[in-house]
N, C-alpha and C positions, 0 to 999 in steps of 0.2 A: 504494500500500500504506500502512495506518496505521502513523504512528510511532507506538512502544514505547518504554518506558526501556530506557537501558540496562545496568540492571540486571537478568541474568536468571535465571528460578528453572534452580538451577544443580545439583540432586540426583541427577543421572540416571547412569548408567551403561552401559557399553555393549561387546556384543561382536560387532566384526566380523569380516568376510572380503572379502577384498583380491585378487580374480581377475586375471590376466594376460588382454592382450588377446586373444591368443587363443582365451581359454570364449568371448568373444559374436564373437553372429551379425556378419557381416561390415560392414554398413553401422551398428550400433552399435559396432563396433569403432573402423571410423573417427570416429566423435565423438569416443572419448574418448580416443582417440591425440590430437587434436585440443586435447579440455580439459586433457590432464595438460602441454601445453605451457603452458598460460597461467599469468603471473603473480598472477593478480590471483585465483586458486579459492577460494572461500568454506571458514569453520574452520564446529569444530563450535558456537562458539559463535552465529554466523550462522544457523544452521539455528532454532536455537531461536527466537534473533529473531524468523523470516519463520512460523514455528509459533504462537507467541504472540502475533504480528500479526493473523492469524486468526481471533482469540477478540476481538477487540479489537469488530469489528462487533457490529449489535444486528437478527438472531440472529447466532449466532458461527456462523465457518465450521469444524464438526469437522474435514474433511478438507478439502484443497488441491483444486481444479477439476479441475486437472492433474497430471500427474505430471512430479515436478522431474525437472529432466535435468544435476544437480551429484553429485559423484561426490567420496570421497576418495582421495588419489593416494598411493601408496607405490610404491617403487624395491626388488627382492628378485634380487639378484645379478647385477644390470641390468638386469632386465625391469622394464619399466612394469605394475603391477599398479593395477587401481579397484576400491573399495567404493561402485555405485550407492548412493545416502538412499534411492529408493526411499518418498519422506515421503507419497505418499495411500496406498499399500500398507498399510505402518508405522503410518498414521492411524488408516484402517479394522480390524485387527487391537486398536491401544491399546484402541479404542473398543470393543470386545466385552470387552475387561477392566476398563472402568472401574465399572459396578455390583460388583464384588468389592472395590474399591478404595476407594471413595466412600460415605458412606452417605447415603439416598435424596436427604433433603432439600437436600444438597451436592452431590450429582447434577444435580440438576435444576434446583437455581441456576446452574451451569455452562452445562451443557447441554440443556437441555429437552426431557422423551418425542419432541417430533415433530420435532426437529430429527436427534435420536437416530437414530429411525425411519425418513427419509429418508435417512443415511447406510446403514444399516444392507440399504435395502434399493438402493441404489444397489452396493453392495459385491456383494452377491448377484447382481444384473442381472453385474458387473462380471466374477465369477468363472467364469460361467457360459463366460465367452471368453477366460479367461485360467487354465488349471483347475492349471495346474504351477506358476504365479505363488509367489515364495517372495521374503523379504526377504534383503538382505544385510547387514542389521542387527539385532541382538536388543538392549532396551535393558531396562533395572530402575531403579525409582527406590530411594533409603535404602537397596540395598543392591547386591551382588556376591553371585548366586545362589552356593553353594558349590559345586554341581556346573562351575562354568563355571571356578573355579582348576585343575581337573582338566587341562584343555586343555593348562597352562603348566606350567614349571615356575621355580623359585626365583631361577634362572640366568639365565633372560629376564627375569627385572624391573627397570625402568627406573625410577629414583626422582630428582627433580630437586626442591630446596626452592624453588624460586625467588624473585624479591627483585622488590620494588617492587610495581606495578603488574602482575606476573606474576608469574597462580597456580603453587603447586607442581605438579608433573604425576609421575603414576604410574601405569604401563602395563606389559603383558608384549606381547610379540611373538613367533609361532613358527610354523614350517610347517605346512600341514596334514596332512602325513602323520606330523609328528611328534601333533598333538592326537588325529588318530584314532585312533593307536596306544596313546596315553595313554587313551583314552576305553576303549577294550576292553582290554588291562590291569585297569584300575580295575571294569568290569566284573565280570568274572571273580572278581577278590578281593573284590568287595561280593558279589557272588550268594553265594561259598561263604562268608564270614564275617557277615554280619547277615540280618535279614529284608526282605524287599521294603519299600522305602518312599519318601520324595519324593527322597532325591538317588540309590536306582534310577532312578527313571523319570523325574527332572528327564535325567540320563544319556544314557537311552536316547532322549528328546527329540531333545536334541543332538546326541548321535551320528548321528541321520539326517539330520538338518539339514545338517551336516559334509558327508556322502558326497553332498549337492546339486553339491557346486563341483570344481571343477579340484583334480587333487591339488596343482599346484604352487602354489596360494592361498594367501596369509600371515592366519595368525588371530590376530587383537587383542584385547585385552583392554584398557579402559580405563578408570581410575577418573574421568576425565572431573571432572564438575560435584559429586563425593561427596568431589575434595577439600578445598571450601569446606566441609564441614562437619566432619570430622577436626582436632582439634589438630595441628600441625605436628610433635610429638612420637611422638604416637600413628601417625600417616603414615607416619615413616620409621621407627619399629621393627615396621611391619604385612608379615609373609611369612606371608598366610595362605596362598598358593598350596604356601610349602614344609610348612606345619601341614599341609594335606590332603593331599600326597604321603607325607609321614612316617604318619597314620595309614592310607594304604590300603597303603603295604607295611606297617605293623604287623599288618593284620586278612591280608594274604599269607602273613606268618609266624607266624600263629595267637597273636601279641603281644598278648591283648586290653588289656593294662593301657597299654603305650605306645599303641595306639589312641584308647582313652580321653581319656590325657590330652593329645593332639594334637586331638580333639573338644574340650574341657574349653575349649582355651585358643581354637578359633574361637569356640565359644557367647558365650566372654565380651566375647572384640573387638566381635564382631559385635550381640551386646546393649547396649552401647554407643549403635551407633548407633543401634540401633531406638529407644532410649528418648529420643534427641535426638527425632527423629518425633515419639513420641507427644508429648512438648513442644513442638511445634509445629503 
C-alpha cells in the first residue's frame, strides 16, 4: 500500500450504528466476536489513511477491490456491539455524490469520467447481488446534518478538550430505541408545525435507515475530524443537539417565537463553519 502523510484531511463527520453480535449471520458473527478481542483494531483515523492511500495511484482507486473486514467495537451493558466501515459500500454511495459536491473541472482532476464510470458500473453489477446491502455508517463532510442531532439528546454528549498531541473529541451516544423514538416524536411536531422540507425528509431518511438494525444497537454521533476545525471555545459551548430538541418541543407547543430562536442560534453556529469551507 502507498504511504501517505500523516497528516489527514480530517472534516468528516459521522453517524453510526453499533449492532450486537447477534443481528449477523452466524459465521460473520464469529469474526467479529473474534476482532472485538484484539488489541491492536484500527481508529477512525486509520480508515482515512488506507482511503486516501487509494487516491495516491495514477488512476486512483475510487473504491477499495475489497470489502474491509475492520469493524468498530463498542461494549453497551456488556454486550459486544460492531459498526462494520463497510468502506467499498460507503465508497460507491460517496461516489454518486461527488458531482453535487465538486465542481466539474475539480471532478475530474480527482477522479476522471472513466474511472468514474467503471466504479459506477461495477456498483450496479454489485447491487444487483447484494439488493438489501445498507451501510453502517453515514458520514458528512463541514458539517452535522441537523436532522441527525435529533437522534440524541443534550445529556448524551461527550465533550473532552484534550491536550497535546490529542485532538478534542465530541460525541453523543444512545440507544436505538431511544433515536427512533426521538425521530417520530420530532416527526409529528414538524409535520403539524412547519411545511415539508429538507430536515422533513433529511428525517424520514433516517428514520428508515434506523428501523434496518437491531433495536438493541447503540447510535453514535461523532464530530470526529470537524473538531480540527472548530475553535476550542466555540467546541465546548456547541449543544446544538439540545438547540434542536428545544425548538421541536417549541413548534409541539405551538411556541413559534422560542422555535425560532433555537433555529436562529443553529443557523449561526453552523454558518460559521460553512464559511470556514468556502475559505478553503
Amino acid at each position: 500500500m502507498p504511504k501517505v502523510s500523516s497528516v489527514i484531511v480530517p472534516y468528516a463527520t459521522y453517524l453510526r450504528v453499533y449492532e450486537p453480535l447477534a443481528a449477523f449471520p452466524e459465521r460473520e458473527r464469529r469474526h467479529w466476536a473474534r476482532y472485538a478481542r484484539r488489541a491492536d483494531r484500527p481508529t477512525y483515523q486509520d480508515e482515512l489513511r488506507r482511503s486516501l492511500a487509494d487516491l495516491v495511484p495514477t488512476p486512483p482507486i475510487p473504491v477499495p477491490v475489497h470489502e474491509s473486514s475492520d469493524a468498530f467495537v463498542a461494549e453497551v451493558d456488556g454486550v459486544v456491539c460492531v459498526c462494520p466501515w463497510r468502506t467499498r459500500l460507503r465508497g460507491w454511495q460517496a461516489l454518486q455524490e461527488l458531482p453535487e459536491e465538486l465542481p466539474k473541472p475539480v471532478l475530474e482532476a480527482v477522479l476522471p469520467e472513466v474511472v468514474r464510470r467503471q466504479a459506477t458500473q461495477d456498483y450496479e453489477r454489485w447491487l444487483t447481488r447484494n439488493p438489501d446491502a445498507r451501510p453502517w455508517i453515514r458520514t458528512s463532510t463541514w458539517q452535522v446534518p441537523l436532522h441527525w442531532f435529533v437522534l440524541v439528546s443534550d445529556e448524551e454528549r461527550r465533550f473532552d478538550k484534550g491536550s497535546g498531541e490529542i485532538p478534542p473529541m465530541l460525541r453523543y451516544r444512545t440507544p436505538m430505541v431511544q433515536a427512533r423514538r426521538r425521530v417520530a416524536r420530532a416527526l409529528r411536531a414538524l409535520k403539524d408545525g412547519v411545511d415539508e422540507g429538507p430536515l422533513i425528509d433529511g428525517l424520514v431518511d433516517v428514520g428508515r435507515w434506523l428501523e434496518e438494525f437491531h433495536p438493541r444497537s447503540l447510535v453514535e454521533l461523532d464530530y470526529a475530524g470537524l473538531v480540527h476545525v472548530l475553535p476550542a471555545g466555540e467546541l465546548e459551548d456547541d449543544h446544538s443537539a439540545g438547540d434542536v430538541a428545544e425548538g421541536i418541543e417549541a413548534l409541539r407547543l405551538g411556541d413559534g417565537a422560542a422555535a425560532g430562536a433555537a433555529y436562529a442560534r443553529l443557523v449561526e453556529r453552523w454558518r460559521s463553519v460553512r464559511d470556514r469551507r468556502s475559505a478553503n
